[in-house]
C-alpha positions in Angstrom: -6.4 -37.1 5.1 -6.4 -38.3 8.8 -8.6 -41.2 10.2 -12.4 -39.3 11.9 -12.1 -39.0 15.1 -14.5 -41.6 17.0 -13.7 -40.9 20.3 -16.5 -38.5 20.1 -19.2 -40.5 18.9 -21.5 -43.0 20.5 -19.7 -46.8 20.4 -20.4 -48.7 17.1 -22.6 -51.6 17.7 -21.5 -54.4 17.6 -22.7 -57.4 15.3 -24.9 -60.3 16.2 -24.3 -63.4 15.3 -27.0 -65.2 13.1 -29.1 -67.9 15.0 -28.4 -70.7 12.4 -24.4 -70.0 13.3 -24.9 -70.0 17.4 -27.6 -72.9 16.6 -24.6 -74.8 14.8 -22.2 -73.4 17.8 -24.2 -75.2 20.0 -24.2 -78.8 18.3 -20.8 -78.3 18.0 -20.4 -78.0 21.8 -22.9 -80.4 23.0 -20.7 -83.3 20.7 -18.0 -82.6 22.3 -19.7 -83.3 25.6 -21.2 -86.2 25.2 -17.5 -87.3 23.4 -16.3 -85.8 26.9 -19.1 -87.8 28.8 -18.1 -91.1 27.2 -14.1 -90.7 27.4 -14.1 -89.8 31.3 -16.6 -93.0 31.5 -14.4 -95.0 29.7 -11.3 -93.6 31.7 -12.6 -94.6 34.9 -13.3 -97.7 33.6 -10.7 -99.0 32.1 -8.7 -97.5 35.4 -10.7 -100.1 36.9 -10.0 -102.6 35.1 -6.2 -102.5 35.4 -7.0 -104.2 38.4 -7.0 -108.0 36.2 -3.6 -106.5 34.8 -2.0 -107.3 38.2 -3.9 -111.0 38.9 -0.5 -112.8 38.1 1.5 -110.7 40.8 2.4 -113.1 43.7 5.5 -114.3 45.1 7.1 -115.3 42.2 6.6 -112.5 39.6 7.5 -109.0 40.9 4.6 -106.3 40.1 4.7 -102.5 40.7 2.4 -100.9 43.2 -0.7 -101.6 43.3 -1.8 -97.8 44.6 -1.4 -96.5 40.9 -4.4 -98.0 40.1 -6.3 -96.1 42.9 -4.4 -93.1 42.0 -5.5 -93.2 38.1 -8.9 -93.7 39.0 -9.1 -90.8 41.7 -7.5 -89.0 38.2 -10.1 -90.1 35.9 -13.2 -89.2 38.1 -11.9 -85.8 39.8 -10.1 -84.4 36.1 -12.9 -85.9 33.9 -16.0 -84.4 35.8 -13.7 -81.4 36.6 -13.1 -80.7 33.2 -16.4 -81.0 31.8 -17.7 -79.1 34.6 -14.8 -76.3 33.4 -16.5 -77.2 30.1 -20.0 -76.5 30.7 -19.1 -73.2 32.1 -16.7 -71.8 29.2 -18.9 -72.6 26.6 -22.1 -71.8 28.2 -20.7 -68.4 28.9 -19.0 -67.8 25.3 -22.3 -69.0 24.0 -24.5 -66.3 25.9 -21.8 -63.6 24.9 -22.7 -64.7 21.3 -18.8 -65.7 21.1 -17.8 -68.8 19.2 -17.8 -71.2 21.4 -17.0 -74.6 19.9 -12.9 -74.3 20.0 -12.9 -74.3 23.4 -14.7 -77.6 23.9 -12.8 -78.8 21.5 -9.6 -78.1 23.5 -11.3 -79.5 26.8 -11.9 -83.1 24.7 -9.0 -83.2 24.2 -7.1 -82.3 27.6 -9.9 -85.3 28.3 -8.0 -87.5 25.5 -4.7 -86.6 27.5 -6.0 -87.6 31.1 -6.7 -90.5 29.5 -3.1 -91.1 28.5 -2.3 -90.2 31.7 -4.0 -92.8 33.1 -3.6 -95.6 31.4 0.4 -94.8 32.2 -0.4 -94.9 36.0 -2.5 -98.2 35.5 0.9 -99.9 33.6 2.8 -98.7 36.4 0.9 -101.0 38.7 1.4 -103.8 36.2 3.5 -106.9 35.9 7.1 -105.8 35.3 
């Protein structure tokens, strides 16, 4: 016996997901942004506060430059509202498709948690060496 033949036939429908599983989707999402929310916050500032790292720099103690500290905060304000802007508009559109949505703002906290590394490296460059 061979498989029917479907190409015939109207499309199956597809199945909807229940509202207490999109309802739960949802919380899941809006975590993660406020998680997102709070860790670009406290990217930018503790990008700003690198600036104290560098008060003993002077003459006699050599220090690395002090741009990096511009350059991690331009980081932390254009890649953390950038990504929760990219964030906002994956998961709102995975949520109107009825598609889980909650791995991928998962994955954007935590490219968040990695442009904070990121940062805090370019602050310490800027430090006392």
């Amino acid at each position: 016996m061979s498989a029917p033949d479907r190409s015939a036939g109207p499309p199956l429908p597809r199945r909807s997901r229940s509202t207490t599983a999109t309802a739960v989707d949802f919380f899941a999402c809006a975590l993660c942004w406020v998680v997102q929310i709070v860790a670009a916050a406290v990217t930018f500032l503790l990008s700003a506060a690198g600036i104290m790292m560098t008060d003993p720099c002077g003459p006699a103690v050599d220090c690395g430059g002090s741009v990096w500290i511009d350059r991690a905060m331009g980081l932390s304000v254009l890649a953390g509202f950038g990504l929760l802007a990219a964030s906002l508009v994956a998961c709102t559109t995975l949520l109107f498709r009825q598609r889980r949505a909650f791995p991928a703002a998962i994955g954007f906290a935590l490219a968040q948690g990695g442009v904070f590394v990121v940062a805090m490296m370019m602050v310490e460059q800027a430090g006392v060496r």
